[in-house]
N, C-alpha and C positions, 0 to 999 in steps of 0.2 A: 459720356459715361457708358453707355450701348457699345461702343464700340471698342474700350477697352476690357470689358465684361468677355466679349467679343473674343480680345485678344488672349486672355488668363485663360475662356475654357481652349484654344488652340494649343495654348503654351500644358496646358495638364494634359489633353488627349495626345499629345509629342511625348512627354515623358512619360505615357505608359507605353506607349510604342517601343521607347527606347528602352526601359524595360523589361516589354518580352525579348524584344531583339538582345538585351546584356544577357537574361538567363538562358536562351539557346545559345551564344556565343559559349559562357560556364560552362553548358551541358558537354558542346565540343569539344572547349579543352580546358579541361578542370582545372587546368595551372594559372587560368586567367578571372581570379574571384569576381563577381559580378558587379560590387559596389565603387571597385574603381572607375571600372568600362561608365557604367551613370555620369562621374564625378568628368570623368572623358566627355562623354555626351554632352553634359551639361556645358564644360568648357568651351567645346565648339559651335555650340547656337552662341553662347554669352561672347564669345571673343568677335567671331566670324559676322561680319555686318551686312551679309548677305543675303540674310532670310525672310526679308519682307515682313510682314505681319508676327511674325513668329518671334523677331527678333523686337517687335513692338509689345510682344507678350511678355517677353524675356523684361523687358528694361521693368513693365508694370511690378510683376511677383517678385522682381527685385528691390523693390521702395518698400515690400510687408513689412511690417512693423516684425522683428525678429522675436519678440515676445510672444506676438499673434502667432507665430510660425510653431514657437514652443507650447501652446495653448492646444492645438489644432493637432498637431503631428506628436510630439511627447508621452500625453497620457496611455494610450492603449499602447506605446512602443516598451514603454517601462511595468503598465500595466499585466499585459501578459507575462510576460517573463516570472512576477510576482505569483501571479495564479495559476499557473501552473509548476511551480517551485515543487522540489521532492523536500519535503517539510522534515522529514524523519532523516534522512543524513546530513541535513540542514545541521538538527538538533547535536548530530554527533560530533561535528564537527564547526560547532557556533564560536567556538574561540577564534579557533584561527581563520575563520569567516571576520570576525569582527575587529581581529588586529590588522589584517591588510584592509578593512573597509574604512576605520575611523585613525588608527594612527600611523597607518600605511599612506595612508590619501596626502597627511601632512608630512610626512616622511618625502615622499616622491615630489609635494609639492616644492618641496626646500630644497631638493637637490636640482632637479632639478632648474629648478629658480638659479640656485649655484653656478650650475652649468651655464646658463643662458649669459649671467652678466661676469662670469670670472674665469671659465675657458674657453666659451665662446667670445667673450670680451666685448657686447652691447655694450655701452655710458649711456647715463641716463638721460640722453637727445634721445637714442631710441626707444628702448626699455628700462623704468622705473625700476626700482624693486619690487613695487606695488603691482607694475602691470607686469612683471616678472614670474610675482607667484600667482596672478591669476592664468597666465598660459599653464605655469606647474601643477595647477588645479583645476584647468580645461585637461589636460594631458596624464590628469591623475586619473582620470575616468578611464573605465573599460567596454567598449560596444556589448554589452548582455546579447543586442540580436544577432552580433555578426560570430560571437563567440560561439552561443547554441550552436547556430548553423555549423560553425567550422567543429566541435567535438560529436553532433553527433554526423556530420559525413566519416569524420576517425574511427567513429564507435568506440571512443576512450571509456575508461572505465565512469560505472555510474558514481564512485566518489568522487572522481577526480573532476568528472564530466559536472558536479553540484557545486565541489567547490569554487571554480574558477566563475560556476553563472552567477552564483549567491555573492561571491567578491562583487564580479562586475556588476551586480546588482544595487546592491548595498552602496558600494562607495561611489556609484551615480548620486547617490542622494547626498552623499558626504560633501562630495568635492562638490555639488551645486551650494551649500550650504558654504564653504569657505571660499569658493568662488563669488559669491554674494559681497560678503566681506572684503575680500581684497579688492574686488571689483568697485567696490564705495570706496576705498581709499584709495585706490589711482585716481579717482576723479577729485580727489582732493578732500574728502573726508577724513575729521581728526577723530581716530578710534581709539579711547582708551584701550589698556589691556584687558581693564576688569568688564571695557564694554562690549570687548571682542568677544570676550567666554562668556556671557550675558548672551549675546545675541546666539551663538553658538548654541548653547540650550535652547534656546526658545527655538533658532529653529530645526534646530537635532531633534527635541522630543516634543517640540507643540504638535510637529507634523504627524508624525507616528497614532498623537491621540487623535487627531484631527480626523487620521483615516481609520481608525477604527471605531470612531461615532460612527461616520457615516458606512463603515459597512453593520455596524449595528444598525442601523436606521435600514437598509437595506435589505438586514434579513428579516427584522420584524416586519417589512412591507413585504415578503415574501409569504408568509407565516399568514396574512389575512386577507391574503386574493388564490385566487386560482390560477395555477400553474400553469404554463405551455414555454416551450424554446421561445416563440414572439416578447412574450413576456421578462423572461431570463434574459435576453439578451437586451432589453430597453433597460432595464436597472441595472445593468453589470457598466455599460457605457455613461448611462447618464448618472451613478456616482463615480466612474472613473473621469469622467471629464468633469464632474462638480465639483470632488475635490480640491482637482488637482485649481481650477478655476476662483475657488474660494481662498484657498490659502495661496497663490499669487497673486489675485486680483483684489481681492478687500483687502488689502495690506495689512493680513492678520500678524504678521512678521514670522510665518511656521513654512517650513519646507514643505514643497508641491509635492517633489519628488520622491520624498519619506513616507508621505499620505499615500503615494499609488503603491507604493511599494507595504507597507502596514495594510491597506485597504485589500490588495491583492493576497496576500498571505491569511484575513480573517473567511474572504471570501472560500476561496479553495479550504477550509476548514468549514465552514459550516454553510455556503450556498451549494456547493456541487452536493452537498448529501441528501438534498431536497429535489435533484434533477435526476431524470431516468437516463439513461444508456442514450439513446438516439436524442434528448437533448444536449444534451453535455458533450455530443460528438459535433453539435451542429452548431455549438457555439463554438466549439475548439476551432471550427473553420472559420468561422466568420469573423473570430479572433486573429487567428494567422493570414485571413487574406486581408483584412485594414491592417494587421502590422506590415506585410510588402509593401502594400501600400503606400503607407507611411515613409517605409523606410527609402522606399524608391524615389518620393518627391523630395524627400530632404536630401539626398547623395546629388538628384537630377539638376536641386536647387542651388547647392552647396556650388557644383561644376560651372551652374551660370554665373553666379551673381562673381567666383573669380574671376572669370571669363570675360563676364562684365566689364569689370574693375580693372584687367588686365592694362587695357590701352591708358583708362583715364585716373587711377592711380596707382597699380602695382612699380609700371614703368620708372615713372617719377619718384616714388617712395623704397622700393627695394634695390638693394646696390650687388655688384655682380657677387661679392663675397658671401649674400644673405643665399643664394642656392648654393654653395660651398658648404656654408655651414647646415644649410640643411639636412645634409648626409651624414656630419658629424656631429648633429644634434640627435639622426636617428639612432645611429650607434648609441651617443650618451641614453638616450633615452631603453633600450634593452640594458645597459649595464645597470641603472638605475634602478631597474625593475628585478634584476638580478638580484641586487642587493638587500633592496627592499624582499625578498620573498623569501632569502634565504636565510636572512636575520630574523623577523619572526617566525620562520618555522623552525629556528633553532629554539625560540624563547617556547612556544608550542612543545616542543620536544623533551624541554626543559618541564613543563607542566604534567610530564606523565601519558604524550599522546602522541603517537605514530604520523610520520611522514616521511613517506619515501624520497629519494633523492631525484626521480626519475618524474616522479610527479611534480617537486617543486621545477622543475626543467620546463615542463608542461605548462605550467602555471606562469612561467617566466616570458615563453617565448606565445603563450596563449593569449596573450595581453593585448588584444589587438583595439584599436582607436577604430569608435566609425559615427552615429548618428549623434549622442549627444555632445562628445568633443565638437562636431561642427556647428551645431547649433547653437552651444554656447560662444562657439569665434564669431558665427553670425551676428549675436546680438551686441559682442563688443567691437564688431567692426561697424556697425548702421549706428553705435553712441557717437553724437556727434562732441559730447564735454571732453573724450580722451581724440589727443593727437592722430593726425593721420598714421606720421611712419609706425607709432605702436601699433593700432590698429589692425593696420596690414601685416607685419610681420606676426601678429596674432593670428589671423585667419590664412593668413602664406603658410605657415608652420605646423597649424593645424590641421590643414588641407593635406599636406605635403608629408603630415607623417600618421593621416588615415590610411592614405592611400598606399605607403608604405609597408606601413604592418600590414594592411588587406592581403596587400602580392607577397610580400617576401614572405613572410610570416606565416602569411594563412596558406600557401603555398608549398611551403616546404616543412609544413607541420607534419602531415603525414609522415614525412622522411624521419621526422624524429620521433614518431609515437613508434614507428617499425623498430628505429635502434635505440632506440630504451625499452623498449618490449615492455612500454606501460601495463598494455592490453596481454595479459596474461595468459588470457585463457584462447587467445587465438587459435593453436592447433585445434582446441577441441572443437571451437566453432566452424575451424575451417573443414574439417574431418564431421561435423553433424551437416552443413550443406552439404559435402557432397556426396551422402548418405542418401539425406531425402530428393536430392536430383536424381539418383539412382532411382529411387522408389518411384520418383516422378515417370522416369521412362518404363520401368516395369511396368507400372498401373496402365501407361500409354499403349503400350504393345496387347496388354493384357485389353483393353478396351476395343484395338485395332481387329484380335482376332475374332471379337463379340460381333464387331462390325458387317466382319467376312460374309458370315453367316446371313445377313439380311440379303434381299432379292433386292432392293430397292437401290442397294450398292453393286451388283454383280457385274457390271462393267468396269467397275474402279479399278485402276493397274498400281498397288499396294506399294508397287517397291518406290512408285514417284512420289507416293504420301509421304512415305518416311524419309525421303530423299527429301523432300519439302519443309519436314520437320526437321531435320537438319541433327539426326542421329540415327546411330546405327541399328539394325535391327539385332542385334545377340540382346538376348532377354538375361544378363547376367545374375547369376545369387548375387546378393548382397548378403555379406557374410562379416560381422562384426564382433565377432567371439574376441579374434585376436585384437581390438581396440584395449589401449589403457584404460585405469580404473575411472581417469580422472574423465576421459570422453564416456564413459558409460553413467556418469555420475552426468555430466552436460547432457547428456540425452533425455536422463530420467528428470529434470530439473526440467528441462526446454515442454516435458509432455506436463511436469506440474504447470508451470506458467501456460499452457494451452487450458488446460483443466479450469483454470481461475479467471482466463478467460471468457469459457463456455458457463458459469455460474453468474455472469454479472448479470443474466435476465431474473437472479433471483431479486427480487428489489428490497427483501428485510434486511441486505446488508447494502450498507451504505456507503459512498464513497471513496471515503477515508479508511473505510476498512479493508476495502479490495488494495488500497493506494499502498497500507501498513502490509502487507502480505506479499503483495507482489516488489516492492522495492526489498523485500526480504529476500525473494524468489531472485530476483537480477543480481541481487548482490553476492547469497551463494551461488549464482550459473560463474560470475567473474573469479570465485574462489574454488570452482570446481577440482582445483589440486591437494584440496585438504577434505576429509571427513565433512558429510551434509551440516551443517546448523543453522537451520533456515529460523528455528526456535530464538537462539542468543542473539540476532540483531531483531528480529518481530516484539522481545519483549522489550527491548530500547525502547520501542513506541507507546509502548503501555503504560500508564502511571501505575507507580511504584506500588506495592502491597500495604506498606507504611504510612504512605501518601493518605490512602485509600481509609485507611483505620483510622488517621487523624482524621480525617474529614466525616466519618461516623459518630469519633467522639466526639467534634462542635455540634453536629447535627442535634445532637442534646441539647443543646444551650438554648435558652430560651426566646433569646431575641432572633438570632441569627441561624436559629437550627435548621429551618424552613429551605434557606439560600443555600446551608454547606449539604442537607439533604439532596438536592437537588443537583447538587455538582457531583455528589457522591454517586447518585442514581446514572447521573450520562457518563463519568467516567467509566463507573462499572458496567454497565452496558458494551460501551464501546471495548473496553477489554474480552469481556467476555466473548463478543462476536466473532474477536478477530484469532480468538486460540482456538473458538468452533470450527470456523472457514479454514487455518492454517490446517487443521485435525481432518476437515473432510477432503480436502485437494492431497494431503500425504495420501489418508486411507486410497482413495481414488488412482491414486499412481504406483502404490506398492501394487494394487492390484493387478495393473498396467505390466511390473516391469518383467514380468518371463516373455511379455512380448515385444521389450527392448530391447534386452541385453541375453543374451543365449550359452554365456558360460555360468557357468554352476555357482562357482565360485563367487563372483560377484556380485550375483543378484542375491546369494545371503548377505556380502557385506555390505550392498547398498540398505536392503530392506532391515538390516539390523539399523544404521545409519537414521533411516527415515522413521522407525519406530521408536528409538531412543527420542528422536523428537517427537511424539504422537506424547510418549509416555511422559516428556516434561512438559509439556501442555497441558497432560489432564495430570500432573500432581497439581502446578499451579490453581487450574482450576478446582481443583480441592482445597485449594486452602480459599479460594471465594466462597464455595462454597461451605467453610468453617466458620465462616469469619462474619459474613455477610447472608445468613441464610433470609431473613425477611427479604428484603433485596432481591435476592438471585429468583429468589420463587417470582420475585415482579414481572423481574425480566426476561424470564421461562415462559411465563404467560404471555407477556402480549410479543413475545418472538412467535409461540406458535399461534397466535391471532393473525400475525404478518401473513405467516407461510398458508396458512388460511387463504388468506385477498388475495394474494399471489400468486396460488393455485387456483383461484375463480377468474383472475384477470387472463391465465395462460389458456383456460377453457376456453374463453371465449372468444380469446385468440385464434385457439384451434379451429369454431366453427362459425367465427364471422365472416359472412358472404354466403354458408350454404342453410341453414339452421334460420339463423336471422340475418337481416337486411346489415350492410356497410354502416350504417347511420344508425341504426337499432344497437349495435354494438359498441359503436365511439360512444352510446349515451351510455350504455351500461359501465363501458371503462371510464368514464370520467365518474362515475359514480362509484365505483372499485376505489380508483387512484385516490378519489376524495374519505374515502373511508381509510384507507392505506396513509393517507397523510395524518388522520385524527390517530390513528393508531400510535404512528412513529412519535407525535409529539411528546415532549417532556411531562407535559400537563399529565398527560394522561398515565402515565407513568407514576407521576408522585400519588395523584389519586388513587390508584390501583389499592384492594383492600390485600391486608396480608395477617397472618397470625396462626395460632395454634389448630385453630379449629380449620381454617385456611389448608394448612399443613395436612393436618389431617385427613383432611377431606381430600385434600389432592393423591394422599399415597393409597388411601383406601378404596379410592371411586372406581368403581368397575369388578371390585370382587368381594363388596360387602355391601349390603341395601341399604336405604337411608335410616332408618332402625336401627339399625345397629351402626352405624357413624353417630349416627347421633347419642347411642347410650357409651358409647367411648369420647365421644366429646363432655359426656355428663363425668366420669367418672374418671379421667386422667387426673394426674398430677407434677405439674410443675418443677422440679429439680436442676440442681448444678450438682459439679464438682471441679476438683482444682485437678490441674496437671499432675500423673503421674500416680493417679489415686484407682480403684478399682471399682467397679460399678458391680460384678460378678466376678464370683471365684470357685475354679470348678470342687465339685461335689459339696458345695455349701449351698442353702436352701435358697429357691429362687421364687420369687413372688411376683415379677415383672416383667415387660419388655418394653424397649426403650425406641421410641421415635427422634432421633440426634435433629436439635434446633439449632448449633451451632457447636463448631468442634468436631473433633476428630476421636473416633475410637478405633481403638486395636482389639480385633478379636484374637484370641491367643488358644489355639489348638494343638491338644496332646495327639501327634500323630502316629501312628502303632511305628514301632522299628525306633524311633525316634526319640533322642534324650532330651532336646531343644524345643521349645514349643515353635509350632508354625503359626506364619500372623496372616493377616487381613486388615484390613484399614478400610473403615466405613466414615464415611461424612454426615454433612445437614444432608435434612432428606432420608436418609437408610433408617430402616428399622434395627435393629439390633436384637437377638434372643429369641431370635426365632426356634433356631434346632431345639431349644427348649420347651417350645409348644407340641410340637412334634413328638420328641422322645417321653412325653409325659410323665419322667421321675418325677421327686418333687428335688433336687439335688442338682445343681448345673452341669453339663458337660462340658461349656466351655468359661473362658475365663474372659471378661470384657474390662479395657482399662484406658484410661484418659490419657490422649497423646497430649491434646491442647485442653486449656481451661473450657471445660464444657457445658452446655444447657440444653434440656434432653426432655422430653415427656414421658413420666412413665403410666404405662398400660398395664391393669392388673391381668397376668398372665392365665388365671383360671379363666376370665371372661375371653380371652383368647383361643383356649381352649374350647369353651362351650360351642365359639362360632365356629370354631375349625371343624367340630363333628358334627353342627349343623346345616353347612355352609359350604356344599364342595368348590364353587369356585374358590373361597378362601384356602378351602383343604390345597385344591392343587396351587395356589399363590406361595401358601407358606410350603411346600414342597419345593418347589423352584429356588422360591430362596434361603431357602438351607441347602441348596447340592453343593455349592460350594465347599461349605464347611463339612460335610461329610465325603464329601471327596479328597479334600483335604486328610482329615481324620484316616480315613483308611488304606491310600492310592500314594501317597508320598514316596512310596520305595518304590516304585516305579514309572512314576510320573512329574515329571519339570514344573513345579506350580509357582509361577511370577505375575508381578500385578498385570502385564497384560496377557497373559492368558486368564484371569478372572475377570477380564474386562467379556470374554470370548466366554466363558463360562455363563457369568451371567445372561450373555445374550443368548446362548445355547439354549439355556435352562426356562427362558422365557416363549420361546418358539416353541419347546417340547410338549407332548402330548403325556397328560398323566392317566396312566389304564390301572383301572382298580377291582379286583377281584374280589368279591361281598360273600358271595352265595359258593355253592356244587363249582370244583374247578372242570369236572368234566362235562357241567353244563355251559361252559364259557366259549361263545363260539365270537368271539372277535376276530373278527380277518384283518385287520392293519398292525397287528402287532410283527410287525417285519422292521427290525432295526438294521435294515442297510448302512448306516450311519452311528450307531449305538446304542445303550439304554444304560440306566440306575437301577438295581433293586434295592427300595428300601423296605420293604417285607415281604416274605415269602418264600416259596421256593420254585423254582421255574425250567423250565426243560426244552431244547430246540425239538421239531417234531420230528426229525431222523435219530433222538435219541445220543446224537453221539455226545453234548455239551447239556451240565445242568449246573444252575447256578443258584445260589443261598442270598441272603440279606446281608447287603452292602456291597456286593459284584458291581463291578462295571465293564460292560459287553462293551467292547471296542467294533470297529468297524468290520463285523460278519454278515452276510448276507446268510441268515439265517430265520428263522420263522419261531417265533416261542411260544410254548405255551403253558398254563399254569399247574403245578402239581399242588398247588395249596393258595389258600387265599392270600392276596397279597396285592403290592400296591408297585410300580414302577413307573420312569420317565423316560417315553420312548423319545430317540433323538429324532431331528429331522434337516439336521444341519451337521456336517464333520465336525470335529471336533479335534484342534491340534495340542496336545499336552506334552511335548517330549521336544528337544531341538530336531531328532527326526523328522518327527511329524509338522514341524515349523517347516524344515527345510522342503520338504514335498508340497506343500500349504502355498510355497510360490511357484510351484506349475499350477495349482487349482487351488485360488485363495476366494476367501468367500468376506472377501473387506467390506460390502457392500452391509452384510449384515451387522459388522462392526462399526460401522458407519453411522447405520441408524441407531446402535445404541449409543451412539455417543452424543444424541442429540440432546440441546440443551433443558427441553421441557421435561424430559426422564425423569421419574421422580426415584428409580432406582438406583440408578447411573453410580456406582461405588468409588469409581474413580476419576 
């Protein structure tokens, strides 16, 4: 027993040898794919009876029980694949995923099958019918690992690159499922029909539930320990290998292979959202190196036990005809595949959904056979109830046309991704490398001359450094003015996908939300020929507005309101996040692009491009916040509780090792991260208190004492109205201002010049009626009216008043937030006013400094009244001190570096930030944009946030 222990570990430490030896062979020459060279390897220990002890290893791992082989080697090969899936182009394209994975499998199986006994002309002494369509359904499977590998060496596109893994995914679990079946009736099982599609169900869909108990069970065991990668990575394996172990081995009758794949797909949904950055990268390895692993001993295994079998049954059992027909089973089998892919993707096309011709090619010739085709010919060549010569020709065929596809196929795929010009966007990517290899040598030359300068180098002979580095010294410009639109749009895309990169250490966003954002991000860089819309595929990810609302109105219900509450709260959460993160990586990159792109021209039309999306993101998030205002206040809160932890975790990041001790600080982050995980949960979420007084208290805190929150909490009232109806109508008497609970209003502004009234549009959250505190007629100025069915709290507006001339921080709050409206009112004729420049207005008006003159102007000795950047007057009359400029009640000083001072008492809002109103002023705003402040106003806990 010792001794052939003995033998097995020899035989495994050979075939990882051969291994690294196949992938440096690849490396050399990439026309020679690595899993054949193994299935070679393997051949020549198993045939060759030369190898002493080794070939004694060989015969042992050749008796495994091929079940055990699929038990062992299977789970984490199909597992990964699954959990690392791109889930959102999955969803986009789930149809035609699901017609080549479930009636494609039988489609291929039956021609197949065809093929085998009516042109290639088997009778049933060799192949059945039975054992016919169990090859058609070993042969209907697609290697999900050898595919990955072969599209992303192409770099094909990321659709095309999803749909072919999620096929070959998917219909691994199919074809083991009808492979099951026809496998029981070659051996001489009588299968009804109704018990065929019987079993079919059970184990189609038992499996599926199977594995998402147990990644439910998984994540709730997650949820009540403490975290580390050790941890994550013992639960991620011991339910991949549990399942798949329970549902083949207690003969639950439900598919293995549907459970890793169901299991995989819940996991990457809600375990990675609980893992930080450097676990989730540490598992991604340890993932990928058991899958080589894996996949290395089954190709090593596959090569022996032919090799094996060569002398003592291939010989005797295959006749010279059966490698004939093996080359024109390969052929049959691409036309098959042909068929098969271009038939449904007409019925696909037929349904209202795009597919290129050049992709279904891809998908045809992509199809390449590798680990689990062989391990299911394994298992029916070691059945000793079916015949030898089947048998054999089962695992001859299936060996014989892995190894096939591997070379020809995955070989000269290249060739055909270049002349199909799948990969679309190629120039641009090939013109953005050699961009930044350029910048590469610059930065290099540029560091060599830094070098010069040191003493510690003054013997160095410079020209052999750069001779060494193996480029020339001309320090060239790089000069990209004259690039196309479409390479200046990949460039600016390539520095967002950097951006969302450098944000993953924020950890209040999760997973799945960088995942929804960035597969958005790849998918406009591959479209970079059309107009940016990183927005229209990011909100595919989103559940729907509709969705969202039904799920509010069960929440009412009495029984179940609890549960749909609760899904209502993660879904909106998770929407919300991901239009935040999408909103901060644009602002971040418009910022960015004068230092990308250097013609004039373009950098308006990208940043027009990139703000068009900014501004459908926050209408969307307007209408959440219409719709959903208890809600959204929840999850404003504990987002900025996150960035809270997140910002104490980075401190101490910062000054762990100098401050305090290495161990002082792991204790305090595990006590951050444990706080950080109470926060993130659901729980605490639902519990979270929310309401009027809530509301209140949120928009007022910081410029009204608890005194008077509290005598506005005493004396508000309650209100709705229906769509389309008027809340205020200008010069009719106003008794109110309004705190919007939900819904949308339109403020409607008579602006001088102007026949049309101008609008605004305020949300849940905004107060409304402010300029009316302000202007103290008793008569409106402005007109306020219901876009959506509204609920509002109204504040009696004289008590607003008392606080305004009590209360200057309120004074200067409600100043701020009236400039709009009177900028509006007066400035229209000569200034551009769209929702996002009032997104820029408001953030302006909140930075600004309000100077107010009470007393003697000529005792007024303020020295920062210097509006470099601009100012408001809203009362007074005001004078620069060289006399040349004086300005009255309702000016707006544009950007004069002038000095002002007062000829009369009066009140103004000095700027302290530029301020762009005009497409001019836009246009100049991207040599010196100031998105950083647009930024933060866009953050979600804003209780101002208009849009």
């Amino acid at each position: 027993m010792s001794q052939t222990i003995n033998y097995v570990v020899l035989y495994t430490f050979v075939c990882i040898v051969a291994s690294i030896l196949a992938r440096e062979i690849n490396k050399r020459v990439p026309l020679i794919p690595y899993t054949p060279l193994l299935i070679c390897f393997g051949f020549t220990i198993g045939s060759l009876k030369w190898w002493g002890n080794l070939n004694d290893g060989a015969d042992n791992v050749s008796l495994i029980n091929p079940h055990g082989i699929l038990t062992i080697l299977l789970p984490v090969l199909i597992f990964e694949s699954s959990y690392n899936a791109k889930l959102q182009i999955l969803k986009e394209n789930l149809l035609q995923v699901l017609l080549l994975a479930i009636p494609g499998v039988i489609l291929t199986a039956i021609l197949l099958s065809f093929s085998l006994k009516v042109i290639l002309g088997y009778d049933d002494n060799s192949l059945t019918w039975a054992e016919a369509l169990t090859l058609g359904c070993i042969l209907g499977t697609t290697d999900p690992v050898a595919v990955v590998a072969l599209l992303k060496e192409l770099g094909a596109p990321l659709r095309t690159n999803t749909l072919i893994e999620m096929e070959s995914l998917l219909n691994d679990g199919v074809a083991m499922v009808f492979f099951t079946i026809f496998l029981e009736s070659s051996k001489g099982a009588e299968i009804s029909p109704a018990e065929g599609i019987g079993m079919f169900f059970q184990l189609a869909f038992g499996g599926p539930i199977l594995g998402l108990l147990f990644g439910l069970a998984s994540y709730l065991v997650t949820l009540m320990v403490v975290k580390d990668k050790t941890l994550f990575m013992t639960i991620i394996l011991l339910s991949a290998y549990g399942v798949f172990f329970v549902a083949e081995k207690l003969e639950l009758g439900v598919s293995g292979l549907l459970a890793l794949v169901a299991l995989g797909f819940f996991q990457s949904i809600f375990l990675k959202n609980q893992m930080t950055q450097e676990q989730e990268h540490t598992i991604h390895s340890i993932l990928g190196y058991i899958q080589v692993l894996d996949e290395s001993f089954l190709f090593f295994l596959a090569g022996t036990i032919i090799g094996n079998q060569l002398v003592n049954t291939f010989i005797k059992n295959l006749e010279p005809n059966d490698f004939l027909n093996m080359f024109f089973f390969y052929i049959l089998l691409i036309l098959v595949r042909f068929i098969v892919v271009f038939f449904f993707a007409f019925i696909v096309k037929m349904c209202g959904q795009t597919i290129k011709l050049k992709e279904a090619l891809l998908q045809t010739w992509g199809g390449l056979r590798g680990a689990l085709s062989l391990a299911l010919a394994l298992v029916v060549f070691q059945d000793d109830q079916l015949p030898e010569r089947p048998r054999t020709l089962i695992l001859f065929h299936t060996a014989a046309l892995a190894a096939l596809t591997l070379i020809v196929n995955g070989s000269t795929a290249s060739y055909l991704v270049k002349k199909t010009n799948v990969v679309e966007n190629i120039d641009e990517r090939e013109s953005y490398q050699e961009i930044f290899q350029r910048e590469i040598r610059s930065n290099a030359i540029a560091f060599i001359q830094e070098q010069k300068q040191k003493d510690t180098l003054a013997l160095t002979y410079w020209d052999g450094v750069v001779n060494l580095m193996k480029f020339t010294k001309t320090n060239e410009t790089i000069i990209i003015k004259n690039l196309s639109i479409s390479s200046q749009r990949y460039r600016c895309l390539r520095v967002l996908i950097n951006t969302l990169h450098q944000q993953q250490h924020e950890q209040y966003f999760s997973k799945s939300i960088f995942n929804a954002v960035m597969e958005s991000a790849e998918v406009s860089c591959e479209r970079c020929y059309q107009p940016i819309d990183i927005f229209t595929h990011t909100e595919g990810s989103l559940v729907s507005l509709e969705i969202l609302t039904q799920y509010k109105k069960l929440s009412h219900k009495s029984i179940i309101g609890n549960f749909f509450n609760m899904i209502l709260l993660f879904q909106l959460d998770e929407n919300f996040q991901v239009l935040s993160l999408l909103i901060n990586v644009l602002s971040s990159t418009v910022e960015s692009i004068q230092d990308i792109v250097q013609d004039q021209d373009l950098i308006i039309k990208i940043t027009e491009e990139m703000q068009s999306n900014m501004q459908k993101c926050l209408d969307l998030m307007l209408k959440y916040k219409s719709r959903f205002t208890n809600e959204i206040q929840k999850i404003s809160q504990r987002q900025a509780a996150m960035k809270v932890l997140v910002s104490q975790i980075q401190y101490v990041d910062d000054y762990k090792g100098s401050f305090i001790t290495k161990n002082e600080g792991m204790e305090l982050k595990r006590f951050l991260f444990a706080r950080l995980d109470q926060t993130k949960s659901l729980k605490i979420l639902v519990e979270m208190d929310s309401g009027p007084e809530y509301l209140l208290e949120a928009s007022f805190r910081g410029y009204l004492n608890e005194k008077e929150i509290y005598q506005i909490c005493q004396n508000y009232e309650h209100r709705s109205i229906r769509e389309g109806h008027y809340l205020i109508d200008i010069n009719q008497p106003e008794q109110y201002c309004y705190l919007i609970m939900e819904g949308i209003i339109e403020e409607e502004i008579e602006a001088l010049g102007f026949d049309e009234p101008k609008l605004i549009q305020y949300s849940s959250g905004n107060i409304v009626g402010i300029p009316n505190v302000i202007d103290h007629k008793v008569e409106s100025i402005i007109r306020l009216k219901a876009i959506t069915d509204c609920q509002f709290l109204a504040i009696p507006i004289q008590m607003m008043r008392e606080m305004f001339t009590q209360n200057q921080k309120f004074e200067a709050y409600c100043y701020k937030e009236a400039l709009s409206t009177f900028l509006v009112m007066y400035h229209s004729q000569k200034h551009h006013f769209n929702k996002f420049i009032h997104i820029q207005l408001y953030d302006w008006a909140m930075k600004a400094k309000l100077v107010k003159v009470t007393g003697d102007p000529e005792l007024f000795h303020e020295e920062l009244i210097l509006p470099q950047c601009g100012a408001f007057i809203f009362q007074g009359n005001w004078i620069s001190l060289d006399g040349q400029f004086e300005f009255k009640q309702w000016d707006f000083i544009e950007s004069m570096k002038i000095q002002l001072k007062p000829l009369t008492k009066g009140i103004a809002l000095i700027l302290s930030n530029k301020l762009k109103l005009d497409k001019q002023s836009i246009e100049e705003d991207v040599k010196s944009s100031e998105s950083k402040q647009l930024e933060e106003s866009m953050l979600l806990e804003h209780p101002g946030l208009h849009h």
